[in-house]
N, C-alpha and C positions, 0 to 999 in steps of 0.2 A: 122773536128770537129764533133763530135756526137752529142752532144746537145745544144741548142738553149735557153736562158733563155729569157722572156718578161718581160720585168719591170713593165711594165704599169698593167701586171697581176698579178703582186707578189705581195703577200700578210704579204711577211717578216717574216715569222714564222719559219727561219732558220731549218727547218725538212730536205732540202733538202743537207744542207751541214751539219747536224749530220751524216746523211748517206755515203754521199759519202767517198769512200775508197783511194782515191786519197787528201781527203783533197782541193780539185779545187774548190770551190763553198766557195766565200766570199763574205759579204754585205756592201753595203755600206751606206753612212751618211744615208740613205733615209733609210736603212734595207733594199734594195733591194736586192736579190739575184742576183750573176755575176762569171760566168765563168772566173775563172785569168787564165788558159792555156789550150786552148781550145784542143789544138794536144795533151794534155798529157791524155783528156777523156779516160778510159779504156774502155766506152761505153756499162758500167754493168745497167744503165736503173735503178736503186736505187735512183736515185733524183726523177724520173720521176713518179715513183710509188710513192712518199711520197709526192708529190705537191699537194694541196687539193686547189689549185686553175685552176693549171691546166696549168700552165707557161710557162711551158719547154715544149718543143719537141726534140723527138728523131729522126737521120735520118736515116734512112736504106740504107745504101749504099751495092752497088752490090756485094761488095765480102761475106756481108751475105744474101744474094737474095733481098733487099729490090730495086735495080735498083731508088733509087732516092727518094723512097717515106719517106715521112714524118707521125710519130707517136706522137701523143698525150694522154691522161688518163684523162679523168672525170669521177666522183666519183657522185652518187645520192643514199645516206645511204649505203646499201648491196652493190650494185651493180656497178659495175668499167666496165666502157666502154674504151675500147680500139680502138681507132679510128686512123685507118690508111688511109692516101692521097696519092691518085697518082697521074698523070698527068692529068688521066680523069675520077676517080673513086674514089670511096669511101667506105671503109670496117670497118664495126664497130662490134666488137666481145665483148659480152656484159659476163664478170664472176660474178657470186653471191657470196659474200664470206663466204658466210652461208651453203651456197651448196657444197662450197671447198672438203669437208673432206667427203662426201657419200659413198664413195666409199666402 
């Protein structure tokens, strides 16, 4: 499974199964967000990014380098923190989305 929904975190605002391209992400009585086939995740990270509560986690499994670790997304205005766990670490890589386009 790629990703991981928390209920307790959902805030039901179905953003994260308009996204999704598999159609996976349905809610229930509660409007909580829930994974119906967890192995059919393409593991495009498009829920994860739309969560503005911050729910889901993504896993990083080894055969794309992640070896286990665990990804999350919190949002404060601009700025989208990308927070990645590992066994004994923690790496948070902060985007501005205003800043995006500088280039």
């Amino acid at each position: 499974m790629s990703i991981q929904i928390d209920k307790d975190m959902c805030c039901g605002c179905r953003r994260c199964s308009a996204v999704c391209p598999g159609m996976l992400i349905e809610h229930d009585a509660d409007k909580k967000a829930q994974i119906v086939y967890p192995k059919d995740c393409w593991g495009c990270a498009s829920c994860l990014k739309e969560c503005p509560a911050g729910a889901i986690k993504f896993y990083l499994a080894a055969d794309i380098g992640g070896h286990g670790a665990v990804m999350q997304i919190k949002r404060q205005g601009n700025i989208t923190q990308w927070i990645i766990n590992k066994e004994n670490s923690t790496t948070i890589i902060k985007t501005d989305s205003k800043a995006a386009n500088k280039y």
